[in-house]
N, C-alpha and C positions, 0 to 999 in steps of 0.2 A: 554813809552820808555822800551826796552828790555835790561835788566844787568844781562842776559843770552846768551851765543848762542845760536842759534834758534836751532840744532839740540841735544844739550844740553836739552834747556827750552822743546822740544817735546817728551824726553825720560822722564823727568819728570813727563811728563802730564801724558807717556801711560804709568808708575808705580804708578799712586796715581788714587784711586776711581773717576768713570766719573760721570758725571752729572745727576741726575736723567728725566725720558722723559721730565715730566711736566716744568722742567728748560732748555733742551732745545728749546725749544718750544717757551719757552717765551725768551731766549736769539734771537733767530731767527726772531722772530715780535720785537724786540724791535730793530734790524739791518735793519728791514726792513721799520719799522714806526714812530722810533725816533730818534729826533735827538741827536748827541753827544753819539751813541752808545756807545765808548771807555769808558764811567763811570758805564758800567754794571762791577760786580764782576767780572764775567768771572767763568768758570768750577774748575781752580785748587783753587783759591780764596776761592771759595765759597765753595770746599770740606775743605778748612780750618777751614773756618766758621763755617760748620754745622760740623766740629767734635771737637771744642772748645767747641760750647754748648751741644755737648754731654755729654762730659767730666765734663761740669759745670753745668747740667742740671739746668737751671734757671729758677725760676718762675717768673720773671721779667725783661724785655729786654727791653732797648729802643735805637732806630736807629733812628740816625738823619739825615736824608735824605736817603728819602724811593728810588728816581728814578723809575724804573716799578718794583718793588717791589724782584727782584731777592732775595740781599742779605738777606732780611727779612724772605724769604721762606728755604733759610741755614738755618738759623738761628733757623727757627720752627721744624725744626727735634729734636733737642734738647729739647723743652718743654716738661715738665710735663702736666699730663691729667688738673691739673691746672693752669699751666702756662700763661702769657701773654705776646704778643709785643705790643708798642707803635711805631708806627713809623711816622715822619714827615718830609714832603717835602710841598715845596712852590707853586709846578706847580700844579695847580688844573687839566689840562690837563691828569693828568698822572693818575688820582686817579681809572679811570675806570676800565685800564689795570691793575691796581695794584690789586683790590679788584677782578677781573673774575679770577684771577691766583690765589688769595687765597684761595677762594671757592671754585674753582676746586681744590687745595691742598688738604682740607682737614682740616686745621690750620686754615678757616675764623672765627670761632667765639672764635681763638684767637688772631688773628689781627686786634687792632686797629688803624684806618688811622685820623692824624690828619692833619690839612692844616692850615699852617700859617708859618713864621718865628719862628725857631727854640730858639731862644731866648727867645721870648715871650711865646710860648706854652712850655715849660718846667714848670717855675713855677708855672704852673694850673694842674699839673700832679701829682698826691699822691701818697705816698709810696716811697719806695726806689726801689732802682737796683741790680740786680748781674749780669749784663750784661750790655754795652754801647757798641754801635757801632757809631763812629763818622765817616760821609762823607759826609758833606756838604760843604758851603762856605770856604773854607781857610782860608778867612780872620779871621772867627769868631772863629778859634779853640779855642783860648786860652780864650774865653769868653765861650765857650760850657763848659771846663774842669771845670772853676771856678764854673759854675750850678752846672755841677754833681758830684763832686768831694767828699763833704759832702751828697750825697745823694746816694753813692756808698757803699754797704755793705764790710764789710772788710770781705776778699776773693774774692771780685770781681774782676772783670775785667774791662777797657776799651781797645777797638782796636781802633784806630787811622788809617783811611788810609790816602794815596797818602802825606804822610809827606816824602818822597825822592823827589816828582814834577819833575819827568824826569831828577832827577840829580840835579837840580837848586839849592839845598840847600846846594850845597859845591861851589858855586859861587856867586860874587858880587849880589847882589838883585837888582834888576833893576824894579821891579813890585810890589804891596803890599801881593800878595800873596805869592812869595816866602820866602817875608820878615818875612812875619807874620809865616809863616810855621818852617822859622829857630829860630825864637820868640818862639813856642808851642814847639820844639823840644828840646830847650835849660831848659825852662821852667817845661816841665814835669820832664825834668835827673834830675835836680837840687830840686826834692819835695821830701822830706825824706816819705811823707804819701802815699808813692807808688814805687814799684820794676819798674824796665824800660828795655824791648829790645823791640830794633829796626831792623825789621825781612827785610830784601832786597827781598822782594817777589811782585811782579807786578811794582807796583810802592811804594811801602813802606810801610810796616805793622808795627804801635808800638802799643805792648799788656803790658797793666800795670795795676798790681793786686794792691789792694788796701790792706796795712798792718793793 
C-alpha cells in the first residue's frame, strides 16, 4: 500500500541515494523469479537501512527473515572489518540466491545464513545484538521481541517492518495477523525498556533503541 502520492513518493526516491548495481540486479531476478516480490525492501527502504547501520556501525546484526537476501546486503555496508549478520528464513529454496549475492557483495564471509523457524533458531545463537531487523511471520512478532529483547545491547536497535499491514492496523482485525501486529504495536509503546517511533515509510517502519 502506498501512504504517499505517487508523484510525491517518486520525488522522494529521486532525492534520497539510489541503489547500489549489485542490489539492483538482485531486486530485478527476485521480480523475475520469486514469488511475492512485493516483500523485497525495495531501494528507498533499503537506503534507510544501510544508513542506520552506518550510523550504528554494528558488529552484530541479526535479521529475521532473510527473503533473497536484499535487506541483509543494506545492512552489511554498515559492518565493521569485524562485524557480522545472522540472518534466517524458512524457505530453503531461497538460500542459493541469498548466499551468490553475498559473495558477489563482498560481505559473504560475514553473512551468516541459517534455515529453520525463527523461534527456534534464536536461542542456539550466542552473543548479543546492536542491531535486529524483524520481517517475518506477523504472527510471531511479539514472540521475536520477547527473544531478543534481553539480548539487545543498550543503544541498540530493533526495526520492525510492515507493522502498518497496508493500513489494517487502524481497523477491525478480521485475520490473525493484523491482530497480532496491533498486539506488537501496542506492546512495544507500552515497554519502558525501549524508546518507540513508528516511521510511515513503505509499509511501516518501527525503530526502537534499547535504554
Amino acid at each position: 500500500m502506498n501512504f504517499l502520492d505517487k508523484n510525491l513518493e517518486a520525488y522522494v526516491q529521486q532525492h534520497s541515494d539510489q541503489e547500489p548495481e549489485l542490489l539492483q540486479q538482485l531486486a530485478r531476478e527476485t521480480h523475475l523469479k520469486v514469488l511475492q516480490p512485493r516483500m523485497l525492501s525495495g531501494a528507498y527502504q533499503g537506503r534507510l537501512l544501510a544508513l542506520v547501520a552506518k550510523l550504528i556501525a554494528p558488529k552484530r546484526v541479526l535479521e529475521i527473515g532473510t527473503y533473497t537476501g536484499y535487506s541483509a546486503l543494506c545492512m552489511a555496508e554498515g559492518l565493521p572489518p569485524n562485524g557480522r549478520i545472522d540472518t534466517i528464513d524458512i524457505d530453503e529454496e531461497l538460500t542459493d540466491i541469498q548466499r551468490r549475492y553475498f559473495e558477489a557483495s563482498g560481505y559473504g564471509n560475514q553473512i551468516f545464513q541459517h534455515l529453520g523457524n525463527a523461534a527456534d533458531v534464536i536461542p542456539t545463537l550466542k552473543g548479543d545484538f546492536d542491531l535486529v531487523f524483524i520481517d517475518a511471520d506477523k504472527e510471531q512478532y511479539p514472540q521475536y521481541f520477547d527473544l531478543i529483547i534481553d539480548r539487545l545491547q543498550t543503544g541498540g536497535l530493533i526495526i520492525a517492518d510492515n507493522v502498518l499491514w497496508s493500513g489494517k492496523v487502524v481497523t477491525k482485525a478480521t485475520d490473525e495477523a493484523t491482530e497480532t501486529l496491533q498486539l506488537f504495536n501496542k506492546k512495544v509503546m507500552e515497554d519502558t525498556r525501549v524508546e518507540t517511533v513508528l516511521l510511515p515509510v513503505r509499509d511501516g517502519l518501527t525503530l526502537l533503541r534499547k535504554i
